[in-house]
C-alpha positions in Angstrom: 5.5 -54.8 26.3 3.9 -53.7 23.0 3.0 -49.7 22.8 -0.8 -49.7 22.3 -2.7 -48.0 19.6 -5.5 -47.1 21.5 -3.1 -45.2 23.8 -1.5 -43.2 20.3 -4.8 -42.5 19.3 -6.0 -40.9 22.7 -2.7 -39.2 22.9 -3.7 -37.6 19.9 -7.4 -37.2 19.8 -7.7 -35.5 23.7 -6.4 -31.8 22.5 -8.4 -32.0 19.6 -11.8 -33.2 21.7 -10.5 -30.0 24.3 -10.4 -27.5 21.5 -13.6 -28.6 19.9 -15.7 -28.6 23.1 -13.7 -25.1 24.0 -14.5 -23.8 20.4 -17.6 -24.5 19.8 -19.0 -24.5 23.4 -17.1 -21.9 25.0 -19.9 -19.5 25.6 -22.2 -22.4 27.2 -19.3 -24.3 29.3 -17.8 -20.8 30.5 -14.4 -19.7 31.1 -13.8 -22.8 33.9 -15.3 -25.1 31.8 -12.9 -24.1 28.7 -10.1 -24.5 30.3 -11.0 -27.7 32.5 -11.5 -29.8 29.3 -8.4 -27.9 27.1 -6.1 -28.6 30.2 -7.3 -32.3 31.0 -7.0 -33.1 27.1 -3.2 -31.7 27.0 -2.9 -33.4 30.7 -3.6 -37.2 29.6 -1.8 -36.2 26.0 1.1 -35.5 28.4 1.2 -38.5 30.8 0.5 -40.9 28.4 3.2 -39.5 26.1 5.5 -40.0 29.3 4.1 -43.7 29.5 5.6 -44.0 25.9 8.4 -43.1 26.7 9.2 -45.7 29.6 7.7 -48.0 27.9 10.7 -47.3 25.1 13.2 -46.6 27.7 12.9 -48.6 30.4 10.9 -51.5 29.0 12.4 -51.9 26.0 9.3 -51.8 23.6 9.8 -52.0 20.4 8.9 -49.0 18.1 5.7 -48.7 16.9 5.4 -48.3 13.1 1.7 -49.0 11.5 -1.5 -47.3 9.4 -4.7 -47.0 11.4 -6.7 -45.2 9.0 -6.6 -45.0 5.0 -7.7 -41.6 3.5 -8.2 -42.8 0.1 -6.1 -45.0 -3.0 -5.6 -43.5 -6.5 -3.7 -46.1 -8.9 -2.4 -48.0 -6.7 -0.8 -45.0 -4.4 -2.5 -44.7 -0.7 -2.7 -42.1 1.5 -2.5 -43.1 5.3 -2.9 -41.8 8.9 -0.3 -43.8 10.6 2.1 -43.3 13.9 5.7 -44.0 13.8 6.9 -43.8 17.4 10.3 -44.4 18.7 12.5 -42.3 21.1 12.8 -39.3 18.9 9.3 -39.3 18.6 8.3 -40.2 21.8 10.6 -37.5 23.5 9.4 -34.3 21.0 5.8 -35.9 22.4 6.9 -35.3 25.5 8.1 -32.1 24.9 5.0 -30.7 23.1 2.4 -31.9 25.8 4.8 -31.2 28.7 5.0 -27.4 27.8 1.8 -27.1 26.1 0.6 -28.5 29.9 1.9 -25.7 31.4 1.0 -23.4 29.5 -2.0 -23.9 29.2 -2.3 -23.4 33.3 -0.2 -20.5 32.6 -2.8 -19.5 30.7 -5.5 -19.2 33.3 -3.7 -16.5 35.1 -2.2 -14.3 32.0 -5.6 -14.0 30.1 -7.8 -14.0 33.1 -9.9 -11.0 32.2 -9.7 -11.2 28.2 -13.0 -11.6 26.5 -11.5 -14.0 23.6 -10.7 -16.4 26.6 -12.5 -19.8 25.4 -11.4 -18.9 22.0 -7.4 -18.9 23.3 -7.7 -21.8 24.9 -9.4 -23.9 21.8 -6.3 -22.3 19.8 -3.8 -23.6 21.7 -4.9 -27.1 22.3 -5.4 -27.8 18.4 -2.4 -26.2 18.3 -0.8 -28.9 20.5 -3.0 -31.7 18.3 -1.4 -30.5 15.3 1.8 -30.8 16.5 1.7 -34.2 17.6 0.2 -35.2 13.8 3.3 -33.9 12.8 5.7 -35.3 15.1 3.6 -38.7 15.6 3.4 -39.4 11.5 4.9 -42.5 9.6 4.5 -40.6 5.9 5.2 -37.7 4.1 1.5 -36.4 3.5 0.7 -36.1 7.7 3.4 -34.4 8.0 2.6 -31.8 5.5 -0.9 -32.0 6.9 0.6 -31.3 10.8 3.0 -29.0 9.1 0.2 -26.7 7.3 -2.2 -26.9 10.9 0.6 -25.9 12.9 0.9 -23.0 10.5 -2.8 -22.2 10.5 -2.9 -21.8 14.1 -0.1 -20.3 15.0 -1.4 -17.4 12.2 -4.6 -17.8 14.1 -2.6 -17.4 17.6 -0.1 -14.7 16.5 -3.3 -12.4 15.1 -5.0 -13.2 18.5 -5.8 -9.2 19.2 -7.0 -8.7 16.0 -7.5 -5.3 16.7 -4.4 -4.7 16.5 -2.5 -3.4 12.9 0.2 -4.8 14.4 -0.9 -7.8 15.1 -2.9 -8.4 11.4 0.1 -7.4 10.0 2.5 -10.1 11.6 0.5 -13.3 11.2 -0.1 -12.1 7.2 4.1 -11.8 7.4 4.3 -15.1 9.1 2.0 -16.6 6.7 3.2 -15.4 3.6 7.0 -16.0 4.9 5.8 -20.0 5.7 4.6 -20.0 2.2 7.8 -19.5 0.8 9.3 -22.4 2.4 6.6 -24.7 2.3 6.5 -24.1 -1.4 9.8 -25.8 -1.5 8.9 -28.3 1.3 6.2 -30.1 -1.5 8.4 -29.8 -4.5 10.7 -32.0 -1.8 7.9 -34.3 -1.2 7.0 -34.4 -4.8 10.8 -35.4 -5.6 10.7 -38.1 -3.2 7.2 -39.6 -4.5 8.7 -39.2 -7.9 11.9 -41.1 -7.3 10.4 -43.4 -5.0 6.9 -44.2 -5.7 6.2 -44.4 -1.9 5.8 -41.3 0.7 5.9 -43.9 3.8 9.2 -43.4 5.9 10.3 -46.8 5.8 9.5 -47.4 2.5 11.3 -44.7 1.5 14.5 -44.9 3.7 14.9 -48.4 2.6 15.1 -47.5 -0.7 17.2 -44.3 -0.7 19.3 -46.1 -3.0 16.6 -45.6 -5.7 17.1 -41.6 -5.1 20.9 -41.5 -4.8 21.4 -43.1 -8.4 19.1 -40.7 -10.5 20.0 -37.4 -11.8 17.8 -34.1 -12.2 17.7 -32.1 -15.6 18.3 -28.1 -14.3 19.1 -26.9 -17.3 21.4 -27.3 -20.9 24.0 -30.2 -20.3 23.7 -29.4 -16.8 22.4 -32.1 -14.4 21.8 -32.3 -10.1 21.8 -35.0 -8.1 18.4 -35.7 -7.0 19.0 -36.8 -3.6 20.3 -32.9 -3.2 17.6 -31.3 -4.8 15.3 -33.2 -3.0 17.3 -32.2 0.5 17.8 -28.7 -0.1 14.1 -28.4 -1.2 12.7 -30.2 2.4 15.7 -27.6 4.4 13.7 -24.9 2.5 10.6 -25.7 4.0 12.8 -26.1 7.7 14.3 -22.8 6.8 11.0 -21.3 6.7 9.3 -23.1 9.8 12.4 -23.1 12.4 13.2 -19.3 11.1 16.6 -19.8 9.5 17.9 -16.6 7.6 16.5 -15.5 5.0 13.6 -16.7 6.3 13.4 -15.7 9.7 11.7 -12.6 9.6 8.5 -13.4 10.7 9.3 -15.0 14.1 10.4 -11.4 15.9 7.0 -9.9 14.6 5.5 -13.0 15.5 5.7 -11.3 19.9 2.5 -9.4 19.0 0.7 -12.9 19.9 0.1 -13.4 23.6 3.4 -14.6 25.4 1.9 -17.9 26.0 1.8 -18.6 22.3 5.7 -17.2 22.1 6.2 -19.9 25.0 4.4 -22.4 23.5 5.4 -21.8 19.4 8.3 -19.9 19.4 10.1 -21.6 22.3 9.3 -25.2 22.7 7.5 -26.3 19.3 6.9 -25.2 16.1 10.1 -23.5 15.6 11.5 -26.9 16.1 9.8 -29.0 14.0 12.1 -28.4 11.1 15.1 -29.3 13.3 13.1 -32.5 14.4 11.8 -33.1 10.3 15.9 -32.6 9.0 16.5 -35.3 11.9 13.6 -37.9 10.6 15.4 -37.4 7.5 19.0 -38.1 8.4 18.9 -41.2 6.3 18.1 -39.1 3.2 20.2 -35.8 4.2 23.5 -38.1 4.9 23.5 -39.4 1.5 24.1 -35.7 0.3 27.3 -33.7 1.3 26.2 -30.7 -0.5 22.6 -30.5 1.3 24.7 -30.9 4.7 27.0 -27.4 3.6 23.8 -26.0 3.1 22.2 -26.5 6.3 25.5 -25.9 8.2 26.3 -22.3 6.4 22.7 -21.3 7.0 22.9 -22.7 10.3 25.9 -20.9 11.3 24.9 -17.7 9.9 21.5 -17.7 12.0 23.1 -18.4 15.1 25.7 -15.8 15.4 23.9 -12.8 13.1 20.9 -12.6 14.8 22.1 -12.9 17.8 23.9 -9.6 17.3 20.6 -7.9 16.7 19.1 -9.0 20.0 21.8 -6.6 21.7 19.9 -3.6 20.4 16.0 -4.6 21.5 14.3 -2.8 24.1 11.1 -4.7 24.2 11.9 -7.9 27.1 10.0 -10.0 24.7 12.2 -9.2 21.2 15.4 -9.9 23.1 14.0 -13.4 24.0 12.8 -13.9 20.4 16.2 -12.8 18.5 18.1 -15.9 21.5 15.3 -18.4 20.0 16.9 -17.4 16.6 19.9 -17.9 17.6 19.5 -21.4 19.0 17.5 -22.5 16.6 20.7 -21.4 14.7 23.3 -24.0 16.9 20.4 -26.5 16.3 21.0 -26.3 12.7 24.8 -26.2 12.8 24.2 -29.5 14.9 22.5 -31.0 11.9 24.9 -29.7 8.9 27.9 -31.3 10.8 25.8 -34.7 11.7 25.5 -34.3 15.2 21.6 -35.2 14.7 21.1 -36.4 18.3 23.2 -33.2 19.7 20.4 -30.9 17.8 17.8 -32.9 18.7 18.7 -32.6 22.3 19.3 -29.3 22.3 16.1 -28.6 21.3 14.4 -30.5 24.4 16.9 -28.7 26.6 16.1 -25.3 24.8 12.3 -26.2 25.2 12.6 -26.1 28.9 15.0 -22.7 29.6 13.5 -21.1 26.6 9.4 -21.4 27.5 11.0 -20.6 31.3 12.3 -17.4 29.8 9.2 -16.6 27.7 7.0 -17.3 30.5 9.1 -14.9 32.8 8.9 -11.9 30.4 4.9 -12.2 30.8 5.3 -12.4 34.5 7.2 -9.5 34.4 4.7 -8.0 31.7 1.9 -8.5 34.1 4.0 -7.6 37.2 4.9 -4.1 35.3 1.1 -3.3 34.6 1.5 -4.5 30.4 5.1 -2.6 29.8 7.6 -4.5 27.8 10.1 -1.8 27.7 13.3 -2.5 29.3 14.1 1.0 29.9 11.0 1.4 32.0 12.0 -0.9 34.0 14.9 -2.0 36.8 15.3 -3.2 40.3 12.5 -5.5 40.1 14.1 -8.3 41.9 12.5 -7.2 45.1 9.3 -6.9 44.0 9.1 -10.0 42.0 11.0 -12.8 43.5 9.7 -15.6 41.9 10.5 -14.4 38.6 13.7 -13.0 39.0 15.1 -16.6 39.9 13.0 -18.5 37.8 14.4 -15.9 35.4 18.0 -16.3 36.2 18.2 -19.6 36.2 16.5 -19.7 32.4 19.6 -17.3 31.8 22.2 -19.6 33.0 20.6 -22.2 31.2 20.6 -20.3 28.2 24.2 -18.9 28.4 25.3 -22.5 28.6 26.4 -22.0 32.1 28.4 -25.9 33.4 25.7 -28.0 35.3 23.1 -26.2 33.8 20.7 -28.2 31.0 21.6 -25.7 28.0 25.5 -26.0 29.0 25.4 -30.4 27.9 23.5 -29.7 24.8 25.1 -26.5 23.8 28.7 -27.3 24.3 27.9 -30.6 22.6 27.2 -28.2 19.6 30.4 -26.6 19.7 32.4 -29.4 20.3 30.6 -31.0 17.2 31.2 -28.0 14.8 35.3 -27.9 16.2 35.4 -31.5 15.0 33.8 -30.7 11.4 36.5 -27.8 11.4 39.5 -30.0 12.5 38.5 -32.8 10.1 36.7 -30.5 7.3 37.8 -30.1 4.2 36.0 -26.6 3.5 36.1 -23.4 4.8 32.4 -23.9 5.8 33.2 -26.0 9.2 35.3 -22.9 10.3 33.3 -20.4 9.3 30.5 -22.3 11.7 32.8 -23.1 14.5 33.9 -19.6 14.5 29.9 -18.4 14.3 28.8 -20.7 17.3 31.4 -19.7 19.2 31.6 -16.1 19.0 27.7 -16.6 19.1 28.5 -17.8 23.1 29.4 -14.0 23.6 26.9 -12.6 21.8 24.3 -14.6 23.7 25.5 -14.1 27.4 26.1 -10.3 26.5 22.1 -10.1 25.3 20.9 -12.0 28.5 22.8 -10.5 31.2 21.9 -7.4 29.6 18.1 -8.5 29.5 18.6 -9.4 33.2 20.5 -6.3 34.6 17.8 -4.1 32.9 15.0 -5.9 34.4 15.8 -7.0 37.7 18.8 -4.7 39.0 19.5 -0.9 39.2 17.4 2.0 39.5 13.7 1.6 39.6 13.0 3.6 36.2 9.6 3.1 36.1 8.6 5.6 39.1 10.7 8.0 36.5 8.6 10.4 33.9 8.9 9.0 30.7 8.4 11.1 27.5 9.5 8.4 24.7 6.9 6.1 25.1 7.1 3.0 22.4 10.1 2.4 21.4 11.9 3.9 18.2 12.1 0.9 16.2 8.5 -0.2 15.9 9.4 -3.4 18.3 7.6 -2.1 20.9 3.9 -2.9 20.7 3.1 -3.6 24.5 0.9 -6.8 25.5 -2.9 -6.3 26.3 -5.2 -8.0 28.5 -8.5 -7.4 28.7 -9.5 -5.0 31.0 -7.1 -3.2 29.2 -9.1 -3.7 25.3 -12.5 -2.8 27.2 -10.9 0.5 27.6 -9.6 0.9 24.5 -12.4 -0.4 22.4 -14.9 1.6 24.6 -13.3 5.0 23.6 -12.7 3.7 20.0 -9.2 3.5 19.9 -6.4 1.0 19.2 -5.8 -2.1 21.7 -2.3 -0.6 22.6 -2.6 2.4 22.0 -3.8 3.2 25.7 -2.6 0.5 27.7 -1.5 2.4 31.5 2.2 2.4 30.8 3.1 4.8 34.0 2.4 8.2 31.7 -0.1 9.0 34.4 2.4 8.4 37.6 4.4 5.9 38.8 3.2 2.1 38.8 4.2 -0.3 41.5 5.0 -3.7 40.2 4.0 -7.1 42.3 4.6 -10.5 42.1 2.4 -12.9 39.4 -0.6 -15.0 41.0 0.6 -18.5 41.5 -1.2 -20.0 38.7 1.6 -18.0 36.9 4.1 -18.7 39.4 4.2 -22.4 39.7 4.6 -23.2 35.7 7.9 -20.5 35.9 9.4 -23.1 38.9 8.0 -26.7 37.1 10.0 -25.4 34.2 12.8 -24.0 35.9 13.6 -27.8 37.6 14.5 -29.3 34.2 16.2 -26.1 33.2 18.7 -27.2 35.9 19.2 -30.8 35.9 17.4 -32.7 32.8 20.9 -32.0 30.8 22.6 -33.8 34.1 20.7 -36.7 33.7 20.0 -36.9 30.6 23.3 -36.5 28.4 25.0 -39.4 28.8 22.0 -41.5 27.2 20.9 -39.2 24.5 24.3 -37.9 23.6 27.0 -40.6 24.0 25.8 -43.9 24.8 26.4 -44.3 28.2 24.2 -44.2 31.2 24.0 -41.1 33.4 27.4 -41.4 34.9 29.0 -42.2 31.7 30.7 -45.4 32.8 28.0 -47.9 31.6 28.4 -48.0 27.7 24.5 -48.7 26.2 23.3 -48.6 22.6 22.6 -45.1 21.0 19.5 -43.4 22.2 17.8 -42.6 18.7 19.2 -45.8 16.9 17.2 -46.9 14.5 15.8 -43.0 14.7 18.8 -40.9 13.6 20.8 -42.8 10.9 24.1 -41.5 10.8 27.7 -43.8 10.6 30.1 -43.6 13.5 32.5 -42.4 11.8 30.6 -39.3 10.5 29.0 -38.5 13.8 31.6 -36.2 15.6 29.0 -36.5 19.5 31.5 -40.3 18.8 34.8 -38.3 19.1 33.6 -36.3 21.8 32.3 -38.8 24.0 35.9 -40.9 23.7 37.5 -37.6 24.5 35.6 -36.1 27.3 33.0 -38.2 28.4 33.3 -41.8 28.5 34.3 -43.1 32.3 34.0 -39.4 33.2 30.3 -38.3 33.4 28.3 -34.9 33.5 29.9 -33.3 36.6 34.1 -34.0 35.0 32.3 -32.9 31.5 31.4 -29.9 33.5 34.8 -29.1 35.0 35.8 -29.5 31.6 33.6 -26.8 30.3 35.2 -24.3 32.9 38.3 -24.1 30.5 37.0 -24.8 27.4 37.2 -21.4 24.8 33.1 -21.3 25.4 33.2 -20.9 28.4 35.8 -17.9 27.7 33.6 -16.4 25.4 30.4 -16.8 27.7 32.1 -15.6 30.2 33.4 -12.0 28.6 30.2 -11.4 27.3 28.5 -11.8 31.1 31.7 -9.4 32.1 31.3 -6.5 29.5 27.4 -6.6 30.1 28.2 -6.5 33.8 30.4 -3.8 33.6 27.8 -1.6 31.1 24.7 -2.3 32.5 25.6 -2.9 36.5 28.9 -0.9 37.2 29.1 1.3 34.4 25.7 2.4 33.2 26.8 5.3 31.2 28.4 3.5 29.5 25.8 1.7 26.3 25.2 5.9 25.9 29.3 6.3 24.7 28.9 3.1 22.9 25.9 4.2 21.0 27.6 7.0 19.9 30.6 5.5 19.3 29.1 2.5 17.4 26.4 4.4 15.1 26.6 2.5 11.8 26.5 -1.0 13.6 24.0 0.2 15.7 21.8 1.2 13.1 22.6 -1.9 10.8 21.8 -4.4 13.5 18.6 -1.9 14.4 17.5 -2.5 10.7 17.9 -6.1 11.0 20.4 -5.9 8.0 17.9 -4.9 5.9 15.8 -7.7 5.5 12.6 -6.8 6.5 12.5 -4.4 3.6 13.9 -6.8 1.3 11.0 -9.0 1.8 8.4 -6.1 2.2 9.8 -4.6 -1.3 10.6 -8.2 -2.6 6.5 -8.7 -1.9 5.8 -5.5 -3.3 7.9 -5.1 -6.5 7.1 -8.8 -7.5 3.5 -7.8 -7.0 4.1 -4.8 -9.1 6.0 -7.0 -11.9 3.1 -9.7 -11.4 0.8 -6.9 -12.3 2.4 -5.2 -14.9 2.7 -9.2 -16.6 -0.8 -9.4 -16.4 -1.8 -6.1 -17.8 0.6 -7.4 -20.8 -0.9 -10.6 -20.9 -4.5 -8.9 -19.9 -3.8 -6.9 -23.8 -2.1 -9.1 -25.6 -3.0 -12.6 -25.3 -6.8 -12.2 -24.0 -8.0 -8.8 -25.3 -5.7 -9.4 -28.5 -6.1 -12.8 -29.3 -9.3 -14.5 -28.0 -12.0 -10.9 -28.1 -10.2 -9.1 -30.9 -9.2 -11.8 -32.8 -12.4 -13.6 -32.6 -14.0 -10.4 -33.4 -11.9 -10.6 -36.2 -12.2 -13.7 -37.5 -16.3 -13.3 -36.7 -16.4 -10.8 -38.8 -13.9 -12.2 -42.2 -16.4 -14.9 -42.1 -19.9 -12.4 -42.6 -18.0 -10.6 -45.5 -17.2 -13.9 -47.0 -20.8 -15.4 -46.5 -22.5 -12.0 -47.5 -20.5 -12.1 -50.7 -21.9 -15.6 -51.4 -25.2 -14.6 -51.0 -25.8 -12.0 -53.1 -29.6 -12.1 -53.4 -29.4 -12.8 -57.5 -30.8 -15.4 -58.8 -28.6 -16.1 -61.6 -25.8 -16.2 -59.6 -27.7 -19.5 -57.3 -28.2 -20.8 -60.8 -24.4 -21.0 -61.8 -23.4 -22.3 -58.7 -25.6 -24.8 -58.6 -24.4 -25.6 -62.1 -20.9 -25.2 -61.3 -21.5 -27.5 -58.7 -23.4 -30.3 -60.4 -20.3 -30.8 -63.1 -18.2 -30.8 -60.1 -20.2 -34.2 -58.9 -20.3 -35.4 -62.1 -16.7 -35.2 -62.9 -15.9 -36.5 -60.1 -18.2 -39.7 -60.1 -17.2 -40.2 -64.1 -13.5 -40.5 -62.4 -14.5 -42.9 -60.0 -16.5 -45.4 -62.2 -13.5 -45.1 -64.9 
């Protein structure tokens, strides 16, 4: 059974015809109609991405690789739009429509009353379009095309109350952070057409060998491998789309969007399209040992330091925001240590628990009248008992609790990066082991502590509050749009006057069900996909581990066996075993240890000892205010920006003087005026003077034509 075309091309083409019709006809079609044709576009995306999939699966299709459209030819070099689908493809399709599907329902319910309604919903479904043009492409120029659109709209989605300073000010930091890494994300693609001649994936994984043997020129007897500079420059451009550090600065700003978009980009998505790009690229990244240090140092670094700084947030959303750094973090450790089908399916588990999570913070948002402050918060769990399990079980997820969906994919990580470190040869495997797995504690400190805050003790918000926003500019609360008529009718900021309990105390309710049901569709996977699903995407097996099958992404991932450590793992712990022994196996691994204190010591603070994070503050000062900073990086990049504006300036008043007032208008001037003295001198207005030169020039001719005839 041969995957259609017709069926790729719909898959594609349905968001896009949603957000046209929602864009451009919003107003006429209303708020049902804009959301009718958004959600059935992203609905047939989604089922016929799942038809892919069995079709791949269980029917054994072959993968589809082929060019439907050509843009245009220029010597002999063509630019396509072509699909390559297999199973990585197919299952980050059915990831991106899955989620986008839900929230887009969520949708309905969280912006009910906001006047850009139509406008949201035509976002987010050519958001989802873009996506699949990048996930769904068979050559390097549609992916930088889905790259840039996904990056467009989520600028577009993220400045969504663009009434908001706030808001105007994170999509411009998202945007100019993007460009950063995009920048090196072409001079990647440029390498590869370069070396290659070709920027079609097969084409150009069949003839890596043409990359591996040429050098690069970087500066005086001193020459790179091109295969690395071509690597390092497409991680560069993942660094800057799935938020690795130093370029992760933009994704915590990136909250002041509606938390469907922090569900549906932030989560689930674009964050993990350079996880899923590095992946494509396995073929090109394993023929480079240096690249992979790269990506695992970065990687490890990410998941374990910011982590840390989500212990500090107030704001429900940050703390969710600083966990997606985090993961995206282990994702990347994944890839640096070859694990390419362990990052690849931690990101589908992570898409689940993580949009689960998101999605709960807005219930909780809406439940708490627009707050986001934890502090304001507490004992919600009777009032909104949908959320709060839906909520918890995202948490277990997320913690990497055994049985749970994050606990397959996430121990896989770890296990993968203690194999690098056992069988390394650098101190860069331990460092990340040592990262991920301290990074256990740090994350079930952060979301136990987001839970207890939330759900359990004392119902702050019928206390007085006199601190309003939080202290470290995190804080800016979410709007809806009974809330901006208010605003905007008395002139003021969006958030500035949102009812945050200042004028007595609010009493929180449950979400409507259109809210509701997308929390419990999501939290089903976040329990058992990882069950069923490990053994075939991890190790090779089916879902009980006993039957041995080929790889899941073979032919998709291209690492050796004897590289991929997920090989080791599954002869060690899996094979004839199966997801529920793997499980009792994670009860007395060292995660699990470290998981397991950092649910203790938030226990103890936050439900047995709440007095205690006061002591510790005090105690803990200089940390406290480090990891409150964010180690300083937001006003690196701020003053980076500024001083290299400063410099850029100060180079062109330079060049501004020198080169084009000093050389092209003065010295023009210049040389305009030598000329007119010469030619005034030469005519001199005497007519004796016209008569020698003429004379002077008539022996001239005549000496020369004697010489000539002679």
């Amino acid at each position: 059974m041969a995957i259609s075309q017709n069926h790729l091309l719909l898959i594609v083409l349905a968001p896009l015809f949603g957000a046209i019709v929602a864009g451009l006809f919003g107003r006429r079609i209303g708020r049902a109609g804009a959301h009718t044709v958004t959600i059935a576009g992203v609905a047939v995306s989604c089922a016929l991405s799942m038809y892919v999939l069995w079709q791949l699966v269980a029917q054994g299709a072959a993968p589809f690789n082929a060019n439907v459209y050509t843009w245009f030819e220029v010597g002999g070099f063509q630019a396509h739009v072509g699909f390559m689908v297999d199973r990585l493809t197919a299952m980050m399709m059915v990831v991106v429509t899955f989620v986008s599907l839900l929230v887009h329902v969520y949708t309905i319910g969280y912006m009910a009353d906001d006047p850009g309604y139509q406008r949201f919903f035509s976002y987010i479904s050519l958001f989802t379009f873009s996506m699949l043009m990048l996930v769904m492409s068979n050559n390097f120029l549609q992916l930088f095309f889905g790259w840039e659109a996904v990056g467009l709209v989520s600028y577009l989605l993220i400045g969504f109350w663009f009434k908001r300073p706030t808001a105007v000010f994170a999509n411009l930091k998202a945007f100019l952070v993007n460009r950063v890494g995009d920048f090196g994300f072409l001079l990647g693609i440029a390498g590869i057409l370069w070396a290659i001649g070709s920027l079609d994936y097969a084409t150009v994984f069949a003839n890596v060998g043409e990359i591996t043997g040429r050098t690069l020129p970087v500066w005086t007897g001193v020459e790179w491998p091109a295969i690395t500079f071509v690597c390092i420059c497409l991680f560069i451009g993942a660094m800057g789309k799935s938020a690795q550090v130093p370029l992760h600065v933009w994704l915590p700003d990136s909250m002041e969007g509606p938390t469907p978009i922090s569900a549906l980009i932030h989560a689930a998505t674009m964050v993990t399209a350079g996880i899923f790009m590095v992946a494509r690229m396995s073929p090109l990244f394993e023929q480079s040992p240096t690249a992979l240090e790269l990506v695992l140092f970065v990687g490890a670094t990410t998941a374990f330091f910011t982590g840390l700084i989500g212990i500090v947030q107030n704001d429900i959303k940050r703390v969710v925001a600083y966990s997606t750094l985090s993961q995206l973090g282990y994702m990347t450790v994944a890839l640096g240590v070859s694990a390419y089908s362990a990052a690849v399916y931690h990101l589908m588990t992570h898409a689940f628990f993580k949009a689960l999570l998101f999605l709960a913070a807005g219930s909780v948002i809406i439940g708490m009248h627009h707050e986001q402050d934890m502090r304001k918060m507490g004992g919600l769990r009777k009032h909104m008992p949908v959320t709060y399990w839906t909520s918890l079980i995202g948490t277990l997820a997320l913690v990497g609790t055994p049985l749970f969906s994050g606990f397959y994919s996430k121990d896989a990580i770890i296990e993968a990066a203690h194999h690098a470190s056992q069988h390394g040869t650098g101190w860069v495997a331990d460092y990340a082991y040592w990262a991920v797995l301290l990074g256990a504690f740090v994350t079930a400190f952060y979301s136990f502590r987001l839970l207890y805050l939330t759900f359990h003790g004392p119902e702050r918000f019928r206390e007085p509050h006199a601190h309003g926003h939080d202290a470290h500019g995190a804080q800016a609360h979410e709007s809806h749009a009974h809330l901006q008529h208010a605003a905007d009718e008395h002139g003021h900021g969006a958030h500035a006057h949102d009812d945050h309990g200042h004028h007595g105390p609010v009493e929180p309710h449950e979400s409507p069900k259109v809210v509701t049901i997308p929390l419990i569709l999501l939290a089903i996977p976040s329990i058992f996909v990882g069950m069923f699903t490990a053994g075939p995407m991890l190790f090779g097996t089916d879902w009980t581990g006993k039957l041995q099958q080929l790889p899941f992404f073979l032919g998709a991932i291209d690492v050796a066996a004897a590289r991929d450590p997920l090989v080791a793992i599954a002869n060690e712990v899996w094979n004839g075993k199966g997801p529920f022994a793997f499980a009792l196996h994670g009860f007395v691994t060292p995660t699990f240890a470290m998981a397991f204190g950092g649910f203790l010591l938030a226990t103890v603070m936050y439900l047995w000892k709440p007095e205690l994070p006061a002591r510790a503050r005090r105690l803990f000062a200089t940390p406290i205010r480090i990891l409150e900073a964010k180690y300083g990086f937001d006003h690196l990049w701020i003053n980076g920006f500024a001083g290299g504006g400063v410099v850029l300036g100060k180079l062109s008043r330079v060049f501004d003087s020198a080169v084009i007032d000093g050389v092209f208008v003065n010295g023009s001037a210049r040389v305009v005026e030598l000329t007119a003295r010469l030619a005034r001198r030469v005519q001199s207005g005497y007519l004796y003077h016209y008569a020698f030169a003429m004379i002077l020039g008539l022996i001239v001719l005549l000496a020369v034509l004697i010489r000539s005839l002679t």
